[in-house]
N, C-alpha and C positions, 0 to 999 in steps of 0.2 A: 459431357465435359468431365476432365478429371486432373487430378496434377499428384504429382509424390512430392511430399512435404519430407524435410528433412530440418530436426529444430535442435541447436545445441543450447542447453541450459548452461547458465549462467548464474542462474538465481537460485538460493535453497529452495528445494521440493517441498513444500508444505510449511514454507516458512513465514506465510501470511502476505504477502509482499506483491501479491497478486501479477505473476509469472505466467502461471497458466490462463491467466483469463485476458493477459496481455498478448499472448503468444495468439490466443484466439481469436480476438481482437483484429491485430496485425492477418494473420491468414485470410479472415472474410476483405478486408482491406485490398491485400494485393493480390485473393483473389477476383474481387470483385472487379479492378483495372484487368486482369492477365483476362480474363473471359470478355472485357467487355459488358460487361450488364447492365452498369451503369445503373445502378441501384444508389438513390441517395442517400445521407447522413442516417436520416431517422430512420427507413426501411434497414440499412443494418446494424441500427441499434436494436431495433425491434428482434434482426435475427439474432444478433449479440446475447439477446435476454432470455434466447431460447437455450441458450448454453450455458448461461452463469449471471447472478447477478450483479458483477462486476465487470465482466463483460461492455457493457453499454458504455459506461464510461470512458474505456478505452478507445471504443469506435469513437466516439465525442470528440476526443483529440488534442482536447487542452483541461489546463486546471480545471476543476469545478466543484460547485456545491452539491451533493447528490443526495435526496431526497426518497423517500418511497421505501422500495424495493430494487432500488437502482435506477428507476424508469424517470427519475424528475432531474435534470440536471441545468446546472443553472452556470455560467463559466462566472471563472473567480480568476482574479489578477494576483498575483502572490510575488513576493518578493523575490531577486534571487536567493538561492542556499545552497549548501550543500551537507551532506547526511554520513553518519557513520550510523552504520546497519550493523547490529553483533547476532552471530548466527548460536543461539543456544544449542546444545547436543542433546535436542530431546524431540519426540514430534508429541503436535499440539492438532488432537483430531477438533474441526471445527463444529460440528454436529455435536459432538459433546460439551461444549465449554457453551453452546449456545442452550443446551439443555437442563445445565447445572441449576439444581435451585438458588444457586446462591446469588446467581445475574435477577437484580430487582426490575431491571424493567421500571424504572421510575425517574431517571433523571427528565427533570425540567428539559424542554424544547430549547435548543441552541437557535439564534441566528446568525444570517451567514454574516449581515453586517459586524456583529459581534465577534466574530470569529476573525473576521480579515482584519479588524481592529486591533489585535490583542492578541500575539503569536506568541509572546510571552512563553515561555515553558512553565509547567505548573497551572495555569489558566484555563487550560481544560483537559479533560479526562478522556480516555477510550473506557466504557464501562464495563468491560468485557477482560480489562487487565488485572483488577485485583482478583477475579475467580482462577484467571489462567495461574498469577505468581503463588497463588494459597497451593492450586495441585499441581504446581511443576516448578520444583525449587531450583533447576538450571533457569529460568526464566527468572526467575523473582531474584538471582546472585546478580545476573548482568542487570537488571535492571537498579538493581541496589547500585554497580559502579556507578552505572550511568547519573546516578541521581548524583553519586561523590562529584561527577564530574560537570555538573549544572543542570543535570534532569535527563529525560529520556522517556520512552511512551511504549506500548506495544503498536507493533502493526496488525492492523486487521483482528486474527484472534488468536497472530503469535502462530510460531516459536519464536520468532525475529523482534529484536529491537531496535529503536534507533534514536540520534539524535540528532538535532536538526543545528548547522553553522552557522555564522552568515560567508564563510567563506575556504575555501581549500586548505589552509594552512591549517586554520582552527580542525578543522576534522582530520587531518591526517596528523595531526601534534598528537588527539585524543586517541587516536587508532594507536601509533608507537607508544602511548602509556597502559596500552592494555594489557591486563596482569595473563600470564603463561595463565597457557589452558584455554583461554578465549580464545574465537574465533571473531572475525569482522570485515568491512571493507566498507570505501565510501565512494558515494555515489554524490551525482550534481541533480540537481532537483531539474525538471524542464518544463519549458511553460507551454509546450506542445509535444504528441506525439510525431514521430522522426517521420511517418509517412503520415498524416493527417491531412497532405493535400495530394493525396491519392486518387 
């Protein structure tokens, strides 16, 4: 068996926002229909985890709480939204931000009830953002507007920020206030992947 992939990005390269593991994701997906295999949910999550640990998620197919090493996922109902993503002009290696002595490693355990509770901006933290904004001051300027403009978070482990709506207008008002120099664009939050019933 074999096929030739052809993938147009869309999304910053290395901008946290997990593109590639999306992309990946989507491949084992509709190749797993194009061949027939018929391989189910969790067989390609398991193959998912062999390529990335975000990966599984994606094959999962809807929101979730994700636990572990990516391997625990629990589905979570979320509001609708929608996001203004600001693309900073710097790349943000993941390997190193995770290696920084400065990342403690000690936040208290969240729950998910907690969490779906209380979307709040400010309410909770990625722990991984104050090391990225300290060594990369294009990160830490956008994340600075974003807070002018009611807060904002890193994705992942960065370069990319965002903020979260509750609706189209609100984020594309935020996007036309953004000061020259920035880059951005906004996205709708979705409560499944577009192939998940693959």
């Amino acid at each position: 068996l074999g096929a030739d992939i052809e993938v147009e990005k869309n999304l910053p390269l290395g901008g946290g926002v997990g593109g590639g593991s999306s992309d990946a994701a989507t491949t084992l997906l509709a190749l797993n229909r194009l061949w027939g295999t018929g391989l189910d949910r969790a067989a390609l999550q398991a193959l998912g985890a062999r390529l990335g640990a975000d990966v599984p998620f994606f094959v999962f197919g809807r929101n979730a709480w994700v636990e572990g090493v990516g391997d625990r996922l629990t589905a979570l109902d979320l509001p609708p939204a929608w996001y203004l993503v600001l693309v900073p002009p710097v790349a943000v290696p993941t390997a190193a931000v995770f290696a920084a002595p400065e990342l403690t490693r000690d936040t208290e355990p969240l729950k998910m009830e907690d969490f779906s509770a209380h979307l709040a901006p400010g309410r909770f933290r990625n722990d991984l953002e104050a090391v990225v904004a300290a060594k990369y001051p294009p990160v830490r300027e956008h994340l600075e507007w974003l807070a002018s403009q009611g807060g904002g978070r890193l994705t992942g482990s960065g370069a990319c920020v965002f903020a979260r709506f509750e609706d189209r207008a609100s984020a594309e008002g935020a996007l036309a206030r953004l000061p020259g120099g920035m880059k951005g664009f906004v996205a709708r939050g979705l409560e499944h992947h577009p192939l998940r019933d693959l």
